[in-house]
C-alpha positions in Angstrom: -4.4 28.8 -7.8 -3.4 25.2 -7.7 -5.9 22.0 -7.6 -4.9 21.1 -4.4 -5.7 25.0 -3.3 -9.1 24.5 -4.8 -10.6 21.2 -3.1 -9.1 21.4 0.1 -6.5 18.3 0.2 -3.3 19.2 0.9 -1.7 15.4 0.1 -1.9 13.7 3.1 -3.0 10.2 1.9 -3.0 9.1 5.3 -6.5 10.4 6.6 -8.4 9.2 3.8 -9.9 5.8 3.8 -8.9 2.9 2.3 -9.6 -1.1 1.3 -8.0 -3.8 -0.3 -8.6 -4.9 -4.1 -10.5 -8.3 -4.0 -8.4 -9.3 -6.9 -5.1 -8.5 -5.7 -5.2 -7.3 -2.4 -3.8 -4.3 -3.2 -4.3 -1.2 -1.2 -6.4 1.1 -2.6 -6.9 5.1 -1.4 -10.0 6.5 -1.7 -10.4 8.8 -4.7 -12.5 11.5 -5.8 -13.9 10.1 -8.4 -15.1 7.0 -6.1 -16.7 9.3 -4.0 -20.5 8.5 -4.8 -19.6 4.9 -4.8 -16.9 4.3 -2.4 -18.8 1.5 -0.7 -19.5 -0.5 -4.0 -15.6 -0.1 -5.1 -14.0 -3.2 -5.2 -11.0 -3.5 -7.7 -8.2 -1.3 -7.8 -8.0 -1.6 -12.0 -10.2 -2.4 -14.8 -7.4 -5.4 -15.1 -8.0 -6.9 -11.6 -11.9 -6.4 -12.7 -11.5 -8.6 -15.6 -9.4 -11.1 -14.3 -11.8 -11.4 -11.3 -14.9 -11.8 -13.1 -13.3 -14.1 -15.9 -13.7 -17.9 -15.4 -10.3 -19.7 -15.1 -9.5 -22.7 -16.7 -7.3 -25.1 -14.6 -6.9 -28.2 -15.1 
């Protein structure tokens, strides 16, 4: 039995939700793993996270 078989997705990304990445604006798909979370997700990658909450110098 394949994982797919097992939870019930067949890979149609298009009904599940998705927002933009603050950072980037990237699209990102919901994912299993944000799924007791979903609302407070709000970078796509631990790189737009870092970048986002980094001070940057201009000047």
């Amino acid at each position: 039995m394949r994982k797919s078989e097992k939870s019930g997705f067949k890979g149609n990304k298009s009904h599940l939700p998705s927002k933009l990445c603050v950072a980037c604006g990237r699209e990102m798909t919901w994912r299993k793993s944000w799924e007791k979370n979903w609302e407070s997700v709000k970078y796509c990658s631990n790189a737009c996270r870092l970048k986002k909450s980094s001070p940057t110098a201009t000047g």
